[in-house]
Backbone of each chain as ProteinMPNN parsed JSONL, in Angstrom:
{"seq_chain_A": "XXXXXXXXXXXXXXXXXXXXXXXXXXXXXXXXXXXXXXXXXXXXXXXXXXXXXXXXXXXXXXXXXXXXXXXXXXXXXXXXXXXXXXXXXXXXXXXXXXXXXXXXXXXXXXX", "coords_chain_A": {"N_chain_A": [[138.392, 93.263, 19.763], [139.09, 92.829, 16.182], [142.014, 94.022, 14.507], [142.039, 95.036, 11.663], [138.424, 95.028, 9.885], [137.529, 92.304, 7.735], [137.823, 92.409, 4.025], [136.301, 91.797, 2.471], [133.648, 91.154, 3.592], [130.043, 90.767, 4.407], [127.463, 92.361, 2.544], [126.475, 94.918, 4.414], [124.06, 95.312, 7.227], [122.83, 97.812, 7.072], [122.398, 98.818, 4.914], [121.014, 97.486, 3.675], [118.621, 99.301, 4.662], [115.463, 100.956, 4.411], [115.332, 104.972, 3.404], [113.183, 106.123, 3.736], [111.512, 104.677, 5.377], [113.319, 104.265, 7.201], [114.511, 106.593, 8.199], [113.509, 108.558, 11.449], [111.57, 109.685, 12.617], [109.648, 109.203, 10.983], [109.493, 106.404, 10.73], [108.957, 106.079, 13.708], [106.112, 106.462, 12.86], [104.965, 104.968, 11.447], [105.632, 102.475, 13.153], [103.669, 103.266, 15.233], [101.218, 103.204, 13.771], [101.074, 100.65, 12.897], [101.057, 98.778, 15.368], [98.27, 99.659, 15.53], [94.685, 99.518, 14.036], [93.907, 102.252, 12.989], [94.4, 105.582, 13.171], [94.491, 108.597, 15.01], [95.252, 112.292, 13.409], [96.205, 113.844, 15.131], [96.088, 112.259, 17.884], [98.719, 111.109, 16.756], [100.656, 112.748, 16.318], [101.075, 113.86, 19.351], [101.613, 111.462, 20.15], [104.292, 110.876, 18.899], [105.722, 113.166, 19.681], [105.51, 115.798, 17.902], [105.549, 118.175, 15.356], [102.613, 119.496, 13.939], [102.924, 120.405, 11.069], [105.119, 119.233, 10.748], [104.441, 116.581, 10.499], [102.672, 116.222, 8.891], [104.305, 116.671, 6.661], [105.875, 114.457, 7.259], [104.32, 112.323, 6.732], [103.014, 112.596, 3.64], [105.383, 112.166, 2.501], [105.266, 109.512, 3.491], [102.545, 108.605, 2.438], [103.059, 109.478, -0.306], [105.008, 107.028, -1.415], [103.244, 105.161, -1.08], [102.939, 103.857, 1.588], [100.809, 104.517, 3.618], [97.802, 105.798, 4.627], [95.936, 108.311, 3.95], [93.137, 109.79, 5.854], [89.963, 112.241, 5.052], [87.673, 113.098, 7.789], [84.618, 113.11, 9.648], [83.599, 112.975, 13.225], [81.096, 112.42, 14.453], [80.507, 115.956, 14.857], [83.163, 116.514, 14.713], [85.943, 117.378, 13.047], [88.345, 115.048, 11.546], [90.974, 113.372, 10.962], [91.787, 110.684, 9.468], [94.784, 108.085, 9.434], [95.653, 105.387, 8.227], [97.731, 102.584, 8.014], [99.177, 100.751, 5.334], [99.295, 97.451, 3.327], [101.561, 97.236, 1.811], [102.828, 99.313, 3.582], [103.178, 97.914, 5.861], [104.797, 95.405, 5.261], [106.768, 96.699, 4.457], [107.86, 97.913, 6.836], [108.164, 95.823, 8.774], [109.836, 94.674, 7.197], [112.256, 96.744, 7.791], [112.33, 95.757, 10.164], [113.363, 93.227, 10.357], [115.861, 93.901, 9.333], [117.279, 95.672, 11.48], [117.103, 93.898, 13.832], [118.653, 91.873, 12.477], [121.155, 93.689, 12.327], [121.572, 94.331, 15.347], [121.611, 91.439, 15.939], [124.509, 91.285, 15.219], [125.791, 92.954, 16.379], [125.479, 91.992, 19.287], [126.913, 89.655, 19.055], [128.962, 90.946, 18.846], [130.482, 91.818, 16.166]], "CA_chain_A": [[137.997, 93.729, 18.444], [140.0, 92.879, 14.895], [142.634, 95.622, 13.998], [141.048, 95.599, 10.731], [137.506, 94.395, 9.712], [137.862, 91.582, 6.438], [137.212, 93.395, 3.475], [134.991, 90.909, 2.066], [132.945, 91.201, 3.981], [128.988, 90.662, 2.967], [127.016, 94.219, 2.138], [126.413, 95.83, 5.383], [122.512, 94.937, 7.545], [122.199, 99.105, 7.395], [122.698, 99.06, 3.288], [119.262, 97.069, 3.028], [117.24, 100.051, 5.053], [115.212, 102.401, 3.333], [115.416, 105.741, 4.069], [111.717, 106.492, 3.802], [110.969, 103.762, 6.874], [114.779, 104.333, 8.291], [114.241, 108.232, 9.304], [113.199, 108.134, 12.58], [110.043, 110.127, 12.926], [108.677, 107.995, 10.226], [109.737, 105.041, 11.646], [107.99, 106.295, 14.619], [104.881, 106.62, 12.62], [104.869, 103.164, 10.961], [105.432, 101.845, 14.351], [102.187, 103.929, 15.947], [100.106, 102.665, 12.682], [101.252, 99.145, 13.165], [99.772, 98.971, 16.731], [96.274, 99.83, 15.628], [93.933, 99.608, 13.054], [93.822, 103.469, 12.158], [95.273, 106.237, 14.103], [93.813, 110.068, 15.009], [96.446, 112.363, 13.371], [96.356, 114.797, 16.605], [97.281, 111.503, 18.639], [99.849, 110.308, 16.15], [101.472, 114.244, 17.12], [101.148, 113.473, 20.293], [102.214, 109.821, 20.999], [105.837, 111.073, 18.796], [105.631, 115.079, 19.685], [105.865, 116.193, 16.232], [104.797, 119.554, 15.156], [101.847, 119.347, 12.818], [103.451, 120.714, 9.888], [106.621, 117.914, 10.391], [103.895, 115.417, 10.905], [102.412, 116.462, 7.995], [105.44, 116.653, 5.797], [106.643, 112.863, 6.817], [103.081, 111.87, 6.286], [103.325, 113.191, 2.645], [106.209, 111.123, 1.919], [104.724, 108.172, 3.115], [101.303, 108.672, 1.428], [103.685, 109.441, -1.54], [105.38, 106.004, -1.336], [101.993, 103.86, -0.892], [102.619, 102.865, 2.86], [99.805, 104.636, 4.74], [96.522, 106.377, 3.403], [95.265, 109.837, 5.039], [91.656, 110.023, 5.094], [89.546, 113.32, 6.161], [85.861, 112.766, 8.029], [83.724, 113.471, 11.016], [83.574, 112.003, 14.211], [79.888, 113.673, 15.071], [80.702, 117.341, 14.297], [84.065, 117.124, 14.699], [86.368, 117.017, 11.774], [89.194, 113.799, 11.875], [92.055, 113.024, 10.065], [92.476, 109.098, 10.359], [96.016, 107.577, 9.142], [96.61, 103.89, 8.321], [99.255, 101.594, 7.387], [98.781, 99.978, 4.486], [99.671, 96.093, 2.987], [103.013, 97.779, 1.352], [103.323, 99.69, 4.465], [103.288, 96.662, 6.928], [105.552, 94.855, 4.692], [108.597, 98.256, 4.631], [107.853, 97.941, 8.369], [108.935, 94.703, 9.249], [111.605, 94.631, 6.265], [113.116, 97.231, 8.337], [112.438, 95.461, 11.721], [113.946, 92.421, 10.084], [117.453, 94.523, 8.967], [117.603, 96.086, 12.62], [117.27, 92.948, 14.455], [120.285, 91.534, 11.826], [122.39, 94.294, 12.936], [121.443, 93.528, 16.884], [122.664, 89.982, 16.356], [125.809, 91.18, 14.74], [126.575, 93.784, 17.838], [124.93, 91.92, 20.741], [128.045, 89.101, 19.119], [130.607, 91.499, 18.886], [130.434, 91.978, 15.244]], "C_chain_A": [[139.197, 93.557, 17.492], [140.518, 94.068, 14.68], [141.955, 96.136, 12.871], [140.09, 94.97, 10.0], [137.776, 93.358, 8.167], [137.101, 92.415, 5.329], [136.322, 92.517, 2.31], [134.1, 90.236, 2.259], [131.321, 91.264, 3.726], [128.31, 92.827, 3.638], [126.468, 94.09, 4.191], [124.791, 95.576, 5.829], [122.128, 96.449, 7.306], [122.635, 99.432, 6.003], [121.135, 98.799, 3.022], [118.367, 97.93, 3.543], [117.172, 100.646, 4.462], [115.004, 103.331, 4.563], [114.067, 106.039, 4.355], [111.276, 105.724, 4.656], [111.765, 104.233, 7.45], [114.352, 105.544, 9.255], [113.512, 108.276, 10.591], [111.663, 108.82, 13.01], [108.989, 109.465, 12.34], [108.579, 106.681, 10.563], [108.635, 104.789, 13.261], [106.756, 106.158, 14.473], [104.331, 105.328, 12.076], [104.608, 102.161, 11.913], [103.886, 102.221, 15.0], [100.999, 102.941, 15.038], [100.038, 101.246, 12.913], [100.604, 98.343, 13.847], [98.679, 98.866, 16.261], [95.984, 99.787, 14.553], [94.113, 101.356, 12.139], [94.23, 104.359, 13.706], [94.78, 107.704, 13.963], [95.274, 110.969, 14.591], [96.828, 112.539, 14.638], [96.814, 113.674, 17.873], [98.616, 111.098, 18.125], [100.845, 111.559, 16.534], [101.708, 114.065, 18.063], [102.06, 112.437, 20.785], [103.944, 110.169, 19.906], [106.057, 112.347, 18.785], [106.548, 115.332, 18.845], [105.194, 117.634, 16.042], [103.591, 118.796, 14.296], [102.221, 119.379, 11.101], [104.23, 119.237, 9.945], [105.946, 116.731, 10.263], [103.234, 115.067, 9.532], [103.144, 115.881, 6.733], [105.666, 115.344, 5.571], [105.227, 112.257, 6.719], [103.015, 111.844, 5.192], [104.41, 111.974, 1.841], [105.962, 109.858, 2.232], [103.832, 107.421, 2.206], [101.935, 108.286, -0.571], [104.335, 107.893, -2.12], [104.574, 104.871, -1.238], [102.253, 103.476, 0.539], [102.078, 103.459, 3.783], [99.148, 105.569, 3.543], [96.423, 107.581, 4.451], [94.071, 109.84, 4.721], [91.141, 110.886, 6.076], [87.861, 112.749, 6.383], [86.121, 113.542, 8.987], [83.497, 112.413, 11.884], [82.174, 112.99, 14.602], [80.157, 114.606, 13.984], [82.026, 117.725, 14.048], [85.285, 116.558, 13.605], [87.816, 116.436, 12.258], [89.81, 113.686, 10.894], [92.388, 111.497, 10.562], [93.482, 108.223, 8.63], [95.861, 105.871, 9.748], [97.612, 103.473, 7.745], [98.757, 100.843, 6.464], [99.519, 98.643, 4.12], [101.214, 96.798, 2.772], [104.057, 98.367, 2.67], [103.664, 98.732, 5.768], [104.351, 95.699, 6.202], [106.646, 95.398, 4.802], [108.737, 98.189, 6.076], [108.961, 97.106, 9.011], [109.833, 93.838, 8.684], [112.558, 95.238, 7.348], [113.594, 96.822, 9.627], [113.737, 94.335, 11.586], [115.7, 92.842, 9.889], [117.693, 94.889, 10.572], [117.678, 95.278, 13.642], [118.674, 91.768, 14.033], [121.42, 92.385, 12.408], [122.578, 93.838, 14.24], [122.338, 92.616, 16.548], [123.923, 90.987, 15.806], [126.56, 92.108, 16.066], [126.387, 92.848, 18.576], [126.379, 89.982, 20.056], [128.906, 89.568, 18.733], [131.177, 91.537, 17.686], [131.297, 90.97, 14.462]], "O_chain_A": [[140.272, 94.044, 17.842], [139.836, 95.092, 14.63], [141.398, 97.233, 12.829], [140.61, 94.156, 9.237], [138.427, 94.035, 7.372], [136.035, 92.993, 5.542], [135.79, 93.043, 1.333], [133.656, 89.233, 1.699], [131.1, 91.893, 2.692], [128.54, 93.751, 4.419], [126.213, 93.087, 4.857], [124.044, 95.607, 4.851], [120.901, 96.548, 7.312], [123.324, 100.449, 5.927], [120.306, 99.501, 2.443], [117.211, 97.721, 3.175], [118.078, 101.158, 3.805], [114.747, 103.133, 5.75], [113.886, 106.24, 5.556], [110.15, 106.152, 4.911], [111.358, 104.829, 8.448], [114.017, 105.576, 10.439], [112.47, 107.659, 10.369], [110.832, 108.253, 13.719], [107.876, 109.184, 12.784], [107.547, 106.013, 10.633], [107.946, 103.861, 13.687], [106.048, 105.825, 15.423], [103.249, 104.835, 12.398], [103.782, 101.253, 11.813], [103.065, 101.322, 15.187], [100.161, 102.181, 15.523], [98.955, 100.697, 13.114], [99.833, 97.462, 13.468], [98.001, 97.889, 16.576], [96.896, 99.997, 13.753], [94.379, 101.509, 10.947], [94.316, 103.947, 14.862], [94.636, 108.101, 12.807], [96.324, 110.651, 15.15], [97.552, 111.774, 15.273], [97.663, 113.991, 18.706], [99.534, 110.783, 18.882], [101.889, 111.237, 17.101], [102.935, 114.0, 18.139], [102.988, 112.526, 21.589], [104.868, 109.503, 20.374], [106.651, 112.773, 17.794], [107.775, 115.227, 18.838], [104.264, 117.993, 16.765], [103.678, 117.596, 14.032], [101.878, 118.603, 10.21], [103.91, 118.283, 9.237], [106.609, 115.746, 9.939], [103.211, 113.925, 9.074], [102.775, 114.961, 6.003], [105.724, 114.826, 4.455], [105.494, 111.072, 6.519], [102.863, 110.637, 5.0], [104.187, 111.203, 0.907], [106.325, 108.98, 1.449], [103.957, 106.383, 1.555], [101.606, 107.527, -1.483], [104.116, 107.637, -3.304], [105.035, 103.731, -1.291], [101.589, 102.467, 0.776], [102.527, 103.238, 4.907], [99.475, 105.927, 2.412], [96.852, 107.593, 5.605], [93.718, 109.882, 3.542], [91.36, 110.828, 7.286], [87.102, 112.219, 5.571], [87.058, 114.281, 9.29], [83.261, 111.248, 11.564], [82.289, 114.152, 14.992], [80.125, 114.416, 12.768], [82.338, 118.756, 13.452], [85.445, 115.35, 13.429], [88.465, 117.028, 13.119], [89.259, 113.891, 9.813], [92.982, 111.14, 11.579], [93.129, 107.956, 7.481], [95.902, 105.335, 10.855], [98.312, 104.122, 6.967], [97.775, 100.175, 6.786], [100.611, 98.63, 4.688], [101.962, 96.808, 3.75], [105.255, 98.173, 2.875], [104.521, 99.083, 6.579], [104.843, 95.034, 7.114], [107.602, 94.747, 5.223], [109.856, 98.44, 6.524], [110.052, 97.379, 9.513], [110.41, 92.837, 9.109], [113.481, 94.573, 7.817], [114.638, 97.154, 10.189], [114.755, 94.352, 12.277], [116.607, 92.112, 10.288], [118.57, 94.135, 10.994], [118.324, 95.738, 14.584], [119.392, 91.111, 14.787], [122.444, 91.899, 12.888], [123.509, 93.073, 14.493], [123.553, 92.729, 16.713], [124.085, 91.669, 16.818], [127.671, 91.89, 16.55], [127.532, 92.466, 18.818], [126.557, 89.213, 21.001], [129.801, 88.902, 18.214], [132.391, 91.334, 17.711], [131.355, 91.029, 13.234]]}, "seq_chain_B": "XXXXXXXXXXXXXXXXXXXXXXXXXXXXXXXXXXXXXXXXXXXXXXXXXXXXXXXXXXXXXXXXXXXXXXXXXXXXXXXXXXXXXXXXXXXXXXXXXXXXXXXXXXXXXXX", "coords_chain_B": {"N_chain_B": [[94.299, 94.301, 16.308], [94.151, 97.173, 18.189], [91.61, 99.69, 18.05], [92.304, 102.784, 18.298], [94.517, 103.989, 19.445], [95.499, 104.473, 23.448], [95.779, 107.703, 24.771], [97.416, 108.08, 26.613], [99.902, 106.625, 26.402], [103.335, 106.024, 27.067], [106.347, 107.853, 26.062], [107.14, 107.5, 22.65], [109.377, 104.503, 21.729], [110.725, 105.478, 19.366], [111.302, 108.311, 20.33], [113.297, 108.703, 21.681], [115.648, 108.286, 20.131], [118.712, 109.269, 18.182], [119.324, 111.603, 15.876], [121.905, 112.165, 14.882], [122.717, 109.659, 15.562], [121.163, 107.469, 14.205], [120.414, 107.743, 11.592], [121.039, 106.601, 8.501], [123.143, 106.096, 6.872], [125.362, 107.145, 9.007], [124.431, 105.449, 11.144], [125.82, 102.953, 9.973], [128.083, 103.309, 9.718], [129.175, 103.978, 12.35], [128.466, 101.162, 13.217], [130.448, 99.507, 12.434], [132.281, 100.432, 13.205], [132.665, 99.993, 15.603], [133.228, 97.483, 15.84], [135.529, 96.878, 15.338], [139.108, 98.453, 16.371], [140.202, 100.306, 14.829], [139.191, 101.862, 11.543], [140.034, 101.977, 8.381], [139.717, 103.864, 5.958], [138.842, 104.159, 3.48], [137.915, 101.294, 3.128], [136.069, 101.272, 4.624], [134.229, 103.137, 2.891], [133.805, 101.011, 1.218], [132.654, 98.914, 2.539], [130.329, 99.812, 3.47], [129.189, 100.824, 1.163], [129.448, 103.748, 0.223], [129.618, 107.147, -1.22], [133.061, 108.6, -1.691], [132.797, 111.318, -1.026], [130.199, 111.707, 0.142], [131.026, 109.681, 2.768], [132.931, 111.145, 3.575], [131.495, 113.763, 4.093], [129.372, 111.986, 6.46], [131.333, 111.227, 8.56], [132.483, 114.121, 9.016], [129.494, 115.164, 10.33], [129.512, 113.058, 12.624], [132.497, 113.621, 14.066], [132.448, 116.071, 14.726], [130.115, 115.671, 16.355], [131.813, 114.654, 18.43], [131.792, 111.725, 18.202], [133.365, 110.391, 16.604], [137.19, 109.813, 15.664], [139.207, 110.928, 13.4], [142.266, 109.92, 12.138], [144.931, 111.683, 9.927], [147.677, 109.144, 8.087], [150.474, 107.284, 7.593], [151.056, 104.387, 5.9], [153.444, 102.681, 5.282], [154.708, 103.806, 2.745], [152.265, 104.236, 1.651], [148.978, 106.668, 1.864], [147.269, 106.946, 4.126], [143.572, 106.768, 6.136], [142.702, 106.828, 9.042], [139.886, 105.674, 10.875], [138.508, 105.757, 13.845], [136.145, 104.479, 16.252], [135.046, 106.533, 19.318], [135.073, 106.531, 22.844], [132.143, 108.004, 23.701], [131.213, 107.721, 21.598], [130.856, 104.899, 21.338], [129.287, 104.689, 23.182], [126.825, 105.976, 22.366], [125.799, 104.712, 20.469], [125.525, 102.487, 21.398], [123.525, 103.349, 23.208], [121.888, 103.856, 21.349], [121.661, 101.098, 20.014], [120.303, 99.53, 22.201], [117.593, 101.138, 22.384], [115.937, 100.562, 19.753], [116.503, 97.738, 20.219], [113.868, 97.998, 22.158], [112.097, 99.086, 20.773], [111.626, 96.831, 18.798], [110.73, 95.444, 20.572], [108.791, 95.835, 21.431], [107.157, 96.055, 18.945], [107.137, 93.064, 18.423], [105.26, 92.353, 20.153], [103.14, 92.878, 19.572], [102.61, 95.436, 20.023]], "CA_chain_B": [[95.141, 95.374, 16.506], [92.876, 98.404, 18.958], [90.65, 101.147, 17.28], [92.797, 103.689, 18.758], [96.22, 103.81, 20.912], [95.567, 105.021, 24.294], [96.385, 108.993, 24.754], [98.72, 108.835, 27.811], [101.005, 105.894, 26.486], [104.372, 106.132, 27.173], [106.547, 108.306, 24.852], [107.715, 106.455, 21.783], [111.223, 104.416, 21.648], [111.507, 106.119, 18.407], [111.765, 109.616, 19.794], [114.271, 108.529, 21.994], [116.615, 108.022, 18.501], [119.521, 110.465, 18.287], [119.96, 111.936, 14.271], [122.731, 111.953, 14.929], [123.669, 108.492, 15.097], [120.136, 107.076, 13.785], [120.565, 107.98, 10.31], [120.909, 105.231, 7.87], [124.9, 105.854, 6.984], [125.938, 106.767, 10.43], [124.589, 104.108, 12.011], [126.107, 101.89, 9.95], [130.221, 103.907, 10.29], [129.261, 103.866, 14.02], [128.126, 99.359, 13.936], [131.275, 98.894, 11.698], [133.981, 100.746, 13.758], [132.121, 99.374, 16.933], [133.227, 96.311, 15.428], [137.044, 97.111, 14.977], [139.458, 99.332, 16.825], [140.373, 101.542, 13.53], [138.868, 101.393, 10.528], [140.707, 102.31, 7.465], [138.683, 105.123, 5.151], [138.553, 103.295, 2.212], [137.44, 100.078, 3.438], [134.373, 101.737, 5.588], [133.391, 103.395, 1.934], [133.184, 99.924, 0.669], [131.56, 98.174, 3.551], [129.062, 100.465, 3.424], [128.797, 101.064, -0.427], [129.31, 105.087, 0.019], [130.908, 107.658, -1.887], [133.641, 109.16, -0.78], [132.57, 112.663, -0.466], [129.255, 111.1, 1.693], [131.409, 109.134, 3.742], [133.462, 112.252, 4.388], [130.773, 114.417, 5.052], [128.991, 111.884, 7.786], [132.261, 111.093, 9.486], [132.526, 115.433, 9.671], [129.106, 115.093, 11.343], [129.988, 112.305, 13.799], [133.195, 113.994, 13.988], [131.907, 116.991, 15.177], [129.622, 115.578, 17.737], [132.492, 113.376, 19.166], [131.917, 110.332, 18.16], [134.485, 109.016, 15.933], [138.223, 109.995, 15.436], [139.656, 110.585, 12.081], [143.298, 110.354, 11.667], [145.627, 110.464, 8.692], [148.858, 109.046, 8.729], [150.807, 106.211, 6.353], [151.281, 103.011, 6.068], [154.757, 102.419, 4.645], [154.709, 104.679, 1.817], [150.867, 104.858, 1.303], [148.754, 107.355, 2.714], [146.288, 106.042, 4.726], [143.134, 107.606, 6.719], [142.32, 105.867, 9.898], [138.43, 106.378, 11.424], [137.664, 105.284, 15.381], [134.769, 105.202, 17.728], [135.277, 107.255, 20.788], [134.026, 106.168, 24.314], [131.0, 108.629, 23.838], [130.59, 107.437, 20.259], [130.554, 103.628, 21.966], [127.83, 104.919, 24.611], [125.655, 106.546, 22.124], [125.775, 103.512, 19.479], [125.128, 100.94, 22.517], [121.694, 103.858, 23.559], [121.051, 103.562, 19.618], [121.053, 99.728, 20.185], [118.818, 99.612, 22.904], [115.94, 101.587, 21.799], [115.969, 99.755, 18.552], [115.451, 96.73, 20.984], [112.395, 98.154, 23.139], [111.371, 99.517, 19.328], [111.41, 95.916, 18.526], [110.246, 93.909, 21.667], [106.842, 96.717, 21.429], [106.66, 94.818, 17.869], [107.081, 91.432, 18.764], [104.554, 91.899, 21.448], [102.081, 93.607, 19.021], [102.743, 97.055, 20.147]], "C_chain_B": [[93.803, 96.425, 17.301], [92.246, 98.987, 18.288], [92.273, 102.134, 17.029], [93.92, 103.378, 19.643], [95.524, 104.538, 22.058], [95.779, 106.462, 24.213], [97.635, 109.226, 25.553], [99.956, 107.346, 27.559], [101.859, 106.963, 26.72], [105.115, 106.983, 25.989], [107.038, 107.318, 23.898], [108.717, 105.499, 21.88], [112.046, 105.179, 20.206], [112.04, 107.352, 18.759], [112.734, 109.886, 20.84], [115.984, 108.617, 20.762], [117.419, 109.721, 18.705], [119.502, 110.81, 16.863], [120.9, 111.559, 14.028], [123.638, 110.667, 14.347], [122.412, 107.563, 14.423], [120.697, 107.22, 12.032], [121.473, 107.001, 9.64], [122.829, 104.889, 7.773], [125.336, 105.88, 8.235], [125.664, 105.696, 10.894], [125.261, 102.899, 11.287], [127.48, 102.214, 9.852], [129.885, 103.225, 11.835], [129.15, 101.6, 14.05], [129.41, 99.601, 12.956], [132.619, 99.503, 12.591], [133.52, 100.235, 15.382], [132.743, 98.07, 16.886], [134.726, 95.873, 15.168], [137.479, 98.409, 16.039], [139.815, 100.336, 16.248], [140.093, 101.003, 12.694], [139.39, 102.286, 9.65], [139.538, 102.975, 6.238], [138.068, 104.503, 3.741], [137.547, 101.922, 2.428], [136.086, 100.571, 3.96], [133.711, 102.213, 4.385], [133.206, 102.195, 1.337], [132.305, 99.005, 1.388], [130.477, 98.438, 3.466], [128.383, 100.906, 2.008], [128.212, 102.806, -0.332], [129.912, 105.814, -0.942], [132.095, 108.469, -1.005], [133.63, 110.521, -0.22], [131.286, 112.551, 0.853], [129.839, 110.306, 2.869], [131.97, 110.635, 4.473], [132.912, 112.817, 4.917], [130.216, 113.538, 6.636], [130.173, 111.728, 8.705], [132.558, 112.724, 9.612], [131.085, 115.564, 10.635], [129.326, 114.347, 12.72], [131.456, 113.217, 14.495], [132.84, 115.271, 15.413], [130.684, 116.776, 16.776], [130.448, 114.108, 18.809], [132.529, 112.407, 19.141], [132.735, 109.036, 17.422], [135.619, 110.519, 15.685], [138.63, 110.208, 14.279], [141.03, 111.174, 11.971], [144.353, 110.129, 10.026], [147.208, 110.452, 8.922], [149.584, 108.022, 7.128], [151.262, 104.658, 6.725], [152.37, 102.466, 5.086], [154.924, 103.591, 3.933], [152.883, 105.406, 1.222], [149.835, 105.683, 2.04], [147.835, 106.904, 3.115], [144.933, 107.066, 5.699], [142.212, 106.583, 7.967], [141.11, 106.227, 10.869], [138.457, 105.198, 13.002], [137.051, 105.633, 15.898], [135.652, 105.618, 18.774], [134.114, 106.567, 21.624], [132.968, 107.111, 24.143], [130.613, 108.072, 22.56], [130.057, 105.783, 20.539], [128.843, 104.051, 22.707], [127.083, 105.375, 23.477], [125.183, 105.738, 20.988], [125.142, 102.876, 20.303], [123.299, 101.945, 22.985], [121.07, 103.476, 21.957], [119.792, 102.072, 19.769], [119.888, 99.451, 21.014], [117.686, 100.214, 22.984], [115.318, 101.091, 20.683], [115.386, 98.457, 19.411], [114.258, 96.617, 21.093], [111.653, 98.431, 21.945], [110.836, 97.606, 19.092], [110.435, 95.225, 19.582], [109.038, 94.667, 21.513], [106.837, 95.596, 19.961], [106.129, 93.524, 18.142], [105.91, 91.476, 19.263], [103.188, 92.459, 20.727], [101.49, 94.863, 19.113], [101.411, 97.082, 21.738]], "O_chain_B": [[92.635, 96.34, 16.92], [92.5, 98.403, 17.234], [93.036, 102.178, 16.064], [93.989, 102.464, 20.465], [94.791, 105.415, 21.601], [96.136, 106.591, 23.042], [98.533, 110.056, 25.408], [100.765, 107.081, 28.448], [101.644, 108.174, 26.693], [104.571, 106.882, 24.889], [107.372, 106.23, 24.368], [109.371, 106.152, 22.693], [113.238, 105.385, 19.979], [112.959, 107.822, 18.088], [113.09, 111.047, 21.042], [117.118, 109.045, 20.979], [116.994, 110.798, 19.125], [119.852, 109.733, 16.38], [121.104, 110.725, 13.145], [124.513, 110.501, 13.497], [122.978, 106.574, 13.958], [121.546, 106.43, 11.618], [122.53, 106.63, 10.15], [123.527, 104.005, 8.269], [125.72, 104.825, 8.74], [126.556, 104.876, 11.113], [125.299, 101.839, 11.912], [128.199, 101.216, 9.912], [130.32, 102.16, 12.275], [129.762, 100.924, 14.876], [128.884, 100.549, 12.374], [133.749, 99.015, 12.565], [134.406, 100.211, 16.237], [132.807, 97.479, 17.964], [135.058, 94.732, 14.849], [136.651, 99.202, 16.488], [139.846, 101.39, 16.884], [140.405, 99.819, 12.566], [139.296, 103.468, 9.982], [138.597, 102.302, 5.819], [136.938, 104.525, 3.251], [136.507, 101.745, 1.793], [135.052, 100.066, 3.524], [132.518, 101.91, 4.4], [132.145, 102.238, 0.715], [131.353, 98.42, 0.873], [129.57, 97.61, 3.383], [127.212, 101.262, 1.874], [127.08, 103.182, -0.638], [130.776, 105.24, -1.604], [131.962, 108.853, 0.157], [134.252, 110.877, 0.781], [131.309, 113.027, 1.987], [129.189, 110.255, 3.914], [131.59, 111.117, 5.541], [133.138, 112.916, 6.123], [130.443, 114.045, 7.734], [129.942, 112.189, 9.823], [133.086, 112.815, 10.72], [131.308, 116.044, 11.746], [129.317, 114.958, 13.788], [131.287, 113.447, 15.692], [132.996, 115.204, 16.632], [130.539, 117.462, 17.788], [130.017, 113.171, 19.481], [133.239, 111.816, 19.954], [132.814, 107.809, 17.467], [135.29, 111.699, 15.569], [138.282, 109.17, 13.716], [141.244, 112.372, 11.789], [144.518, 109.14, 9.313], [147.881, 111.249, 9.576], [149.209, 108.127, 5.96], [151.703, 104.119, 7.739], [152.015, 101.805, 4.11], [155.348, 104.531, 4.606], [152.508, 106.456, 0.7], [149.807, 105.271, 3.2], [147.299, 106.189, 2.268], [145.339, 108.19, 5.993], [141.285, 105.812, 7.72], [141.349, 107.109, 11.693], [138.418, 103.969, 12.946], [136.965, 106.811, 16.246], [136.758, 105.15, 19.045], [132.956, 106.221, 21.387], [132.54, 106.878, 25.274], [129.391, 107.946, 22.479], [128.995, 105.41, 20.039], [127.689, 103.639, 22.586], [126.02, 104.838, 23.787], [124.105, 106.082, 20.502], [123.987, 102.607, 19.972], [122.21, 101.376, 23.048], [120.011, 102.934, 21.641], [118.582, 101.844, 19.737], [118.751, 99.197, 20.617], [116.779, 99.772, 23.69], [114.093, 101.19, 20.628], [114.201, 98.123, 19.393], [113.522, 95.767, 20.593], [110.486, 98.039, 21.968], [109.66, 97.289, 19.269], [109.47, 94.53, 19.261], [108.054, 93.93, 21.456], [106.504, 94.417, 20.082], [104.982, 93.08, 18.088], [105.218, 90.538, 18.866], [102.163, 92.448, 21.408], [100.454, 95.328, 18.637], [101.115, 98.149, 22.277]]}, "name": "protein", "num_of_chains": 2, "seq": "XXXXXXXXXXXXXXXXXXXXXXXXXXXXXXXXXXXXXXXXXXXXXXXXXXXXXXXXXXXXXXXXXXXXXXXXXXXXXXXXXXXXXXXXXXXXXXXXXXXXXXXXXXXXXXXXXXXXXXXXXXXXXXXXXXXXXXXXXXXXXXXXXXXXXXXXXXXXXXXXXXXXXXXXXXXXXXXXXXXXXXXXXXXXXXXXXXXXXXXXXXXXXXXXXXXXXXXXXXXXXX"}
């Protein structure tokens, strides 16, 4: 490893993430949505054991941001919360996949 | 893409992710001193385009959970503040990396 990194160096692969994909529970949830067409919340809790409320919350800020929709129905009798990913949201996705696979290369050659 | 995810997948690779070192600035102190044997305080706020009170604070979290060093000292006459990964701060950068992988290769593969 260099004593000390060049300092003109270009901007940093973990400058271009957003925080609203970056955070990791959300990230988690982008990923789940990605996978599938639409997503039950009560599995999306599940498949990243999230409270409801927290699931809620980073749901909220996605919704807020345009990259997934919340929609309430019925499955039969029983009342469903189904979460997708939207065009914007599939796009912030694999922006971010794209920055995290830049960093990779830059570790996995020793920066 | 499925209807639905399965119920009994596997747990996430996201909720593997530490805060710790996940989080958008840390992880990118932790890939930049991964990348050097000391990194000089100043230079890591420009690499990363922080301020210097946010750099300070995440290097007091990392700090605090062992993972980077922060000494100050001088460099001829100038005062200087010198930041290094620690062997646990190495190991928990390199788990970062590899869940970020398996995060990825589930992508690639269409989850």
């Amino acid at each position: 490893m260099s004593d000390t990194p060049t300092p003109d160096a270009p901007a940093h692969p973990t400058q271009a993430l957003d925080d609203t994909v970056h955070q990791r529970a959300r990230l988690g949830i982008l990923a789940v949505l990605h996978e599938s067409a639409k997503v039950e919340f009560t599995f999306l809790r599940q498949a990243l054991d999230l409270t409801a409320g927290n699931l809620s919350r980073h749901l909220q800020v996605l919704e807020e941001a345009g990259l997934v929709t919340v929609d309430k129905g019925y499955e039969g009798r029983r009342a469903r919360t189904w979460v997708r990913i939207t065009k914007p949201g599939c796009t912030a996705f694999l922006a971010e996949i794209a920055h995290l696979k830049e960093l990779i290369r830059r570790v996995d050659e020793g920066g």
